[in-house]
C-alpha positions in Angstrom: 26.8 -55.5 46.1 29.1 -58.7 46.0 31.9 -58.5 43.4 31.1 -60.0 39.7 31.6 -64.0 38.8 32.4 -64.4 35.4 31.2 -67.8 33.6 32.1 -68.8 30.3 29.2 -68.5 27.6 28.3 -71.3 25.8 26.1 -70.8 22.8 24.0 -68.4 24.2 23.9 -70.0 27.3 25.1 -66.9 29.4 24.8 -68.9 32.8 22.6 -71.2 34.5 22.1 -72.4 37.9 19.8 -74.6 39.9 18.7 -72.5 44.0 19.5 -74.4 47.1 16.6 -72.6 48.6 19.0 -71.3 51.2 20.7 -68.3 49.2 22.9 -70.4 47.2 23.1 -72.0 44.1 24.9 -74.8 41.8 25.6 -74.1 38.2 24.0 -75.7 35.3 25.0 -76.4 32.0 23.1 -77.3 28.8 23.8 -80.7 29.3 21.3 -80.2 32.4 18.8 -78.2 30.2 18.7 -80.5 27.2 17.8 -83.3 28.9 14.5 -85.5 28.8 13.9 -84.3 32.4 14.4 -80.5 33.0 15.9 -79.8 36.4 13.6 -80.2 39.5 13.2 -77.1 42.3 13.3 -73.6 41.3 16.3 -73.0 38.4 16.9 -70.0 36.0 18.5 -69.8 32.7 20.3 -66.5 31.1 20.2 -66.6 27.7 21.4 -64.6 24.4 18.2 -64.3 22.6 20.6 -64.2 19.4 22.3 -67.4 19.3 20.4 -70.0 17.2 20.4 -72.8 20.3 18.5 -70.9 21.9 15.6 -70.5 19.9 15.5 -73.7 19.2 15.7 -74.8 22.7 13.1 -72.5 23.7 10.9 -73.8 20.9 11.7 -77.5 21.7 12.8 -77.9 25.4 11.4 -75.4 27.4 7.5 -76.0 27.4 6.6 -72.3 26.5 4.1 -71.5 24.5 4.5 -70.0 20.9 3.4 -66.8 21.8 5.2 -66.3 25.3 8.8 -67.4 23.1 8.0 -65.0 20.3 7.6 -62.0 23.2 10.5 -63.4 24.8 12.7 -63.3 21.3 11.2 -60.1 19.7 13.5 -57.6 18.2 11.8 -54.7 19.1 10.4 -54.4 22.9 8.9 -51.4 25.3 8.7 -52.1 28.6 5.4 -53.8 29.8 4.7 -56.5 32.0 2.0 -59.4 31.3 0.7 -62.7 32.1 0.8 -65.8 29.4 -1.1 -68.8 29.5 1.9 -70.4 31.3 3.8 -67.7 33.5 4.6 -64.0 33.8 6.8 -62.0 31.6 8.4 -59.0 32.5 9.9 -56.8 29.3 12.3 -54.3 31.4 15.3 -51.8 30.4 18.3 -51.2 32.4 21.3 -49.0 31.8 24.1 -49.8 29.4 27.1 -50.0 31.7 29.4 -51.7 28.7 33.0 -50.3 28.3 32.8 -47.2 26.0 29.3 -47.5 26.4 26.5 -44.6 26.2 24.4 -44.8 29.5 21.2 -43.7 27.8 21.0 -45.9 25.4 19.2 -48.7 27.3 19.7 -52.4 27.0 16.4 -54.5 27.8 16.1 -58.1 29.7 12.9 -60.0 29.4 12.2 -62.0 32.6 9.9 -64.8 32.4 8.7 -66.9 35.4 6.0 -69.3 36.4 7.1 -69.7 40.1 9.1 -72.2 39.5 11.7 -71.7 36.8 12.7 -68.2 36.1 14.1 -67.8 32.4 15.7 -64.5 31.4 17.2 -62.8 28.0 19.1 -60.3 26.7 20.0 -58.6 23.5 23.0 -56.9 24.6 25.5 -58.0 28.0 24.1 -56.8 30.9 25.4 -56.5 34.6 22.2 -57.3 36.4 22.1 -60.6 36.2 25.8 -61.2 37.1 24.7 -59.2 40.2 22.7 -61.6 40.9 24.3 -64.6 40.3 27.3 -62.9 42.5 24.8 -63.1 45.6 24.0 -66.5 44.6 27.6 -68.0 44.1 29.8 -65.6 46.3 27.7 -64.3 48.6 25.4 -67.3 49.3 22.9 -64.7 50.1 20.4 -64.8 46.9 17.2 -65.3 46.5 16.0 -68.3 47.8 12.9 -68.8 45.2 11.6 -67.8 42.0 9.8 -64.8 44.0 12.7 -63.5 45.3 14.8 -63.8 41.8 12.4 -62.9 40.1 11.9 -59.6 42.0 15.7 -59.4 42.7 16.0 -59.2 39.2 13.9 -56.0 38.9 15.2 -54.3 41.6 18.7 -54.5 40.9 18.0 -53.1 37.5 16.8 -50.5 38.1 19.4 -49.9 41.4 21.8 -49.7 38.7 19.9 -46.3 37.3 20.5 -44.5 40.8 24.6 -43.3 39.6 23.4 -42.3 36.4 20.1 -40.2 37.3 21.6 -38.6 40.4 25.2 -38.0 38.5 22.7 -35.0 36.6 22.4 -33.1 39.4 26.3 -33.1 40.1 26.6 -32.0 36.3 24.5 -29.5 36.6 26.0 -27.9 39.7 28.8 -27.7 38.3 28.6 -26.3 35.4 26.0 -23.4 37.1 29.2 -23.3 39.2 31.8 -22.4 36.3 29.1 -20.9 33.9 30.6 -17.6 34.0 34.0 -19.1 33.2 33.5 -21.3 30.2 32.5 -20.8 26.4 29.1 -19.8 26.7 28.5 -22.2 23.0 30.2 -25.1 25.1 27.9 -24.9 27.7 24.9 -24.8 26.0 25.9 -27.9 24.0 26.8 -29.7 27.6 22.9 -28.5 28.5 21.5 -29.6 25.6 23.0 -33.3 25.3 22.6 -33.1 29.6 18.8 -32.5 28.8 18.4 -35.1 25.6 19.7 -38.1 27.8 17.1 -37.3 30.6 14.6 -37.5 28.1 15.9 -40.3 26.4 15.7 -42.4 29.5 12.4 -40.8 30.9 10.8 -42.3 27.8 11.9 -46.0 29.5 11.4 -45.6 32.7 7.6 -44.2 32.6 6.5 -47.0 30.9 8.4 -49.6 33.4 6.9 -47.9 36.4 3.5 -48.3 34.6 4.6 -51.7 33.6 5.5 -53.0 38.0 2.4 -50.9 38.7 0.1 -53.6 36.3 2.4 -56.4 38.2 1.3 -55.2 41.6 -2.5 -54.8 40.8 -3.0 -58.7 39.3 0.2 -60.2 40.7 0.8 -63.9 40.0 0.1 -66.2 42.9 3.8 -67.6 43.0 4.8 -63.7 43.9 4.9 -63.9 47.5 3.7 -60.9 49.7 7.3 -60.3 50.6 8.2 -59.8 47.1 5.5 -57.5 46.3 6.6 -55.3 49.1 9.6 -55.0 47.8 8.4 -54.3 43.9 6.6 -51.5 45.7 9.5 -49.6 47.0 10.9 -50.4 43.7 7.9 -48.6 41.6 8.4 -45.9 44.2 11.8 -45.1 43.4 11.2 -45.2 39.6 8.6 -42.4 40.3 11.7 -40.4 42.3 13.9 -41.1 39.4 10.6 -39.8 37.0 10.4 -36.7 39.0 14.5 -36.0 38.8 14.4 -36.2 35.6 11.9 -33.5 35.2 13.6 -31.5 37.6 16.9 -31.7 35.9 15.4 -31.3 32.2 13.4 -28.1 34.0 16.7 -27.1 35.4 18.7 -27.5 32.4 16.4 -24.9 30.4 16.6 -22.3 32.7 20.3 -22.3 32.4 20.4 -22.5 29.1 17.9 -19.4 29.1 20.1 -17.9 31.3 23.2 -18.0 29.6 21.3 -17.3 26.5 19.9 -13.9 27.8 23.7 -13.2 29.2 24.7 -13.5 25.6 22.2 -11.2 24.4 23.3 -8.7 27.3 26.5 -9.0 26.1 25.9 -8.5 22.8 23.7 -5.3 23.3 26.7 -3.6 25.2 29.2 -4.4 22.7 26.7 -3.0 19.6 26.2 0.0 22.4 29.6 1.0 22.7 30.2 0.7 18.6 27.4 2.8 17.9 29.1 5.5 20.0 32.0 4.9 19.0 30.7 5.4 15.5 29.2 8.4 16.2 32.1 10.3 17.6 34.0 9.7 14.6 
């Protein structure tokens, strides 16, 4: 991926920026977006659902409808996709890569498209869309049209999951590797947390493989075939990243298990060799 572009937030306008239809793109501001005349061609908006503007420009600017902007601005959210009166909305969860950060505790994006604008929110920052916007600006190798952002969008998100999910694996290695070395109450703490954050994020990412899966069976006309293809591969690797998590949650128990039953073993000798002890005296 291209390196990050950091623009300035403006009252919840995150960033902003009008395609090319080439891979490019032109920034926006809300100047642009206030305006009698929203921007022709295919543009998308990045918006804090938390700042008051945007609300009210939702509400008053954008042409959604009241139900679409409440889904859009709700505090709560699962991942789901579904289909509005005007557009599509996609309710997705990415990893929280934030400084200090915990990885499992997911931050969600609502994407909303009707093939020609794409509008998108978040609750807390996240990288995705700066991804994005990186192939767009830097790159001048974006999407070229709502499809492809709006797709783009998805996939990167959940690309972004690959370092955590397969990063369980290494963890696991090593500490079957040095299991015999280390505090055998240490360990099973590291197992424990290792096997609440995979089902911590399992619980998200079921539901948003279900959710593409609904996408792909009554899939907007704007999505083009090309698009669709590539939201396949993408509900595919959420099914590998399902299955991983099993295995490493599986995985983690029978070390835990293990370790415990070493204990016990342990434990059994020592009361062994006291009792004889005992005995002799």
């Amino acid at each position: 991926m291209p390196g990050t572009i950091e623009w300035p937030e403006d009252d919840g306008l995150v960033l902003a920026c009008q395609l090319d239809g080439r891979g490019s793109a032109a920034r926006l501001t809300w100047r642009e977006l206030d305006a009698e005349q929203l921007p022709g061609g295919v543009w998308w908006a990045h918006l804090d659902r938390k700042a008051a503007r945007v609300e009210r420009w939702l509400r008053d600017k954008s042409g959604l409808t009241d139900t679409t902007i409440d889904a859009l601005l709700a505090e709560e959210t699962r991942p789901r996709v579904f289909r509005g009166k005007v557009g599509t909305i996609a309710i997705l969860r990415g990893v929280n890569t934030n400084p200090g950060a915990v990885a499992e505790n997911m931050v969600s994006i609502r994407i909303w498209s009707d093939g020609k604008r794409v509008i998108t929110l978040r609750h807390r920052r996240l990288q995705t869309p700066r991804d994005v916007l990186a192939q767009l600006v830097l790159e001048r190798c974006g999407p070229r049209d709502a499809s492809e952002l709006f797709e783009g969008l998805i996939t990167r998100l959940t690309e972004r999951k690959a370092a955590i999910i397969n990063g369980f694996d290494d963890e696991l290695d090593n500490i079957e590797e040095h299991v015999e070395e280390g505090d055998a109450t240490e360990v099973r703490r590291e197992l424990s947390d290792l096997r609440q954050e995979a089902v911590v994020l399992r619980r998200y990412i079921a539901p948003q493989r279900e959710a593409l899966t609904s996408l792909l069976i009554d899939p907007p006309e704007w999505l083009a075939e090309r698009s669709r293809a590539r939201l396949r591969d993408t509900a595919d690797r959420l099914m590998r990243y399902i299955e991983e998590l099993d295995a490493a949650r599986e995985r983690s128990m029978v070390l835990k298990d293990d370790i415990s039953n070493r204990l016990a073993e342990s434990t059994n000798k020592t009361l062994y060799i006291l009792s004889i002890i005992s005995a002799v005296f």
